[in-house]
N, C-alpha and C positions, 0 to 999 in steps of 0.2 A: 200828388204822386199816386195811380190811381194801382201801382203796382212794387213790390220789389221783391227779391230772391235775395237769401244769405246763404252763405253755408260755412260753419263752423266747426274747425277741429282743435282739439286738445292733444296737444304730446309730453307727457306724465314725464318721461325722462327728460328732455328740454325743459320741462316746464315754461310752454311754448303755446300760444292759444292764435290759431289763424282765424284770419273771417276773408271769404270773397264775397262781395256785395255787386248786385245787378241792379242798379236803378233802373224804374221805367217812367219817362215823363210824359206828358202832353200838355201840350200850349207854347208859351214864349217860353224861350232858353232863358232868357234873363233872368226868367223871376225864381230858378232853379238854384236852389245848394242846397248841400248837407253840413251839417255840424257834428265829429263824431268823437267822444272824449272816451280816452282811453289812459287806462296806469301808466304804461310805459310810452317813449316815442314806437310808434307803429314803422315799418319798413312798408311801401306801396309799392303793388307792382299790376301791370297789366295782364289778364288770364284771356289763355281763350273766347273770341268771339261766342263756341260752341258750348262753353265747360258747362253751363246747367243742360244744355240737351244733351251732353252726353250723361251725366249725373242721372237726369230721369231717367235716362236707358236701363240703367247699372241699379238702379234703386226699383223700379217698377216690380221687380216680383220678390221684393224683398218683405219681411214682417214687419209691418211696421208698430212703434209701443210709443206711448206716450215718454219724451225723454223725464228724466228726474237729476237734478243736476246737484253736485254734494259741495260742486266746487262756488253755488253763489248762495251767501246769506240771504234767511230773509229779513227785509230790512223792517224794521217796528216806527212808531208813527217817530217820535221825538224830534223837532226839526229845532232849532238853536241858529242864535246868531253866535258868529264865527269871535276868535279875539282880538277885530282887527281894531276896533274902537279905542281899546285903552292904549295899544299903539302909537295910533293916529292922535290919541291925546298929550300922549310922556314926548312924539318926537317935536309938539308944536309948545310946550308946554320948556322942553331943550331950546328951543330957536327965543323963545321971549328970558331966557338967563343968559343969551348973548353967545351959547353955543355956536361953532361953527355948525350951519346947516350942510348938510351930504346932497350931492347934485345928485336931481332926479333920474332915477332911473326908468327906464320904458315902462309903462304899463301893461303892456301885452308886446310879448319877443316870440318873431318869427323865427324860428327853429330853421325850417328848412320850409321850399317852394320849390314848387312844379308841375307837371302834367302829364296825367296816368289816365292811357285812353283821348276821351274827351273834357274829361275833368282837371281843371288848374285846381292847384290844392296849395295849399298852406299848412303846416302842423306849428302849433303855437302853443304856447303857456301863457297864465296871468294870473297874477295874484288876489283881483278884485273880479268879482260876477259884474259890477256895474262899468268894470274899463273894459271887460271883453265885451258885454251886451252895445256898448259905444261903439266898440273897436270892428264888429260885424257889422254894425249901422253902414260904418262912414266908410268903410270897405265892400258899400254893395254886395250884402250877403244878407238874403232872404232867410232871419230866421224867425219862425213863428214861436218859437217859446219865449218863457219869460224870464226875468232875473234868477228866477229862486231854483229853477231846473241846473241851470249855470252853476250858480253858487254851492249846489252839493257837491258838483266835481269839482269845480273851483277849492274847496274848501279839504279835497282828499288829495291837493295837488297832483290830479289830471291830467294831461295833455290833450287839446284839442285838435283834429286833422276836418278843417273846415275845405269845401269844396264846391264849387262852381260850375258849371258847361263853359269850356270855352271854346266858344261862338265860332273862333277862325276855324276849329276843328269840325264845324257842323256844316251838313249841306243844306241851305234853305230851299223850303217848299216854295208852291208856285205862288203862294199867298203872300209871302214874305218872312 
């Protein structure tokens, strides 16, 4: 991803934080997604083709300052496994005293699905770093991080809004 454009606002009274994001790719569609973990579920919408050339217009003779932001901690080293262990122990630990065991519930639940732009998107929640890390595998979603990126937000129960090029929306070049 040799390129991309954000642009984020904050509105104090809503207590409301937008982002419009401009991917830019080059090479196969395929091997393209994003992964983007947010507090809340996010609302997507499609913006203007033009919105950052008009942005730059409007920004160009403006002062520009290094932002300073009050509204994100900074975060200190301490990394921790999570409580899901002793869980995972008391409910297997229930099943051998003959408890009725509780049918499994999904490991990773699609929220909501569709396509904004060129982008199929999914926003999902999971309770495990290691069932979403699986759950992007097996759902052809190119993602280069690792468990333990996952498992931060994982662990602040996050939502993720994962996303894709999808291809029928795309015109192929003369190469293929």
């Amino acid at each position: 991803q040799p390129a991309q454009k954000v642009f984020i606002t904050w509105d104090p009274k809503e207590n409301v934080e937008t982002f419009t994001v401009q991917p830019k790719f080059e090479g196969n569609a395929l091997d393209f997604g994003m992964v983007i973990p947010t507090p809340t579920q996010p609302k997507l919408n499609e913006m203007p083709r033009d919105f950052f050339k008009h942005l730059a217009i409007y920004t160009i003779m403006k002062k520009r300052e290094f932002p300073h932001s009050k509204l994100m901690p900074m975060f200190g080293g301490g990394r921790g496994r999570g409580g899901l262990a002793p869980m995972a122990a008391n409910a297997a630990e229930a099943r051998r005293d003959g408890a009725k065991a509780e049918p499994e519930r999904p490991k990773v639940i699609v929220l909501e699905a569709g396509i904004v732009g060129s982008l199929d998107y999914k926003i999902i929640t999971a309770e495990r770093a290691d069932d979403l890390f699986q759950w992007l595998k097996d759902n052809k979603y190119s993602y280069s991080g690792d468990e333990a990126t996952l498992n931060f937000y994982v662990q602040k129960k996050w939502i993720f809004t994962v996303m894709k090029i999808d291809t029928a929306q795309m015109k192929r070049n003369k190469d293929g």
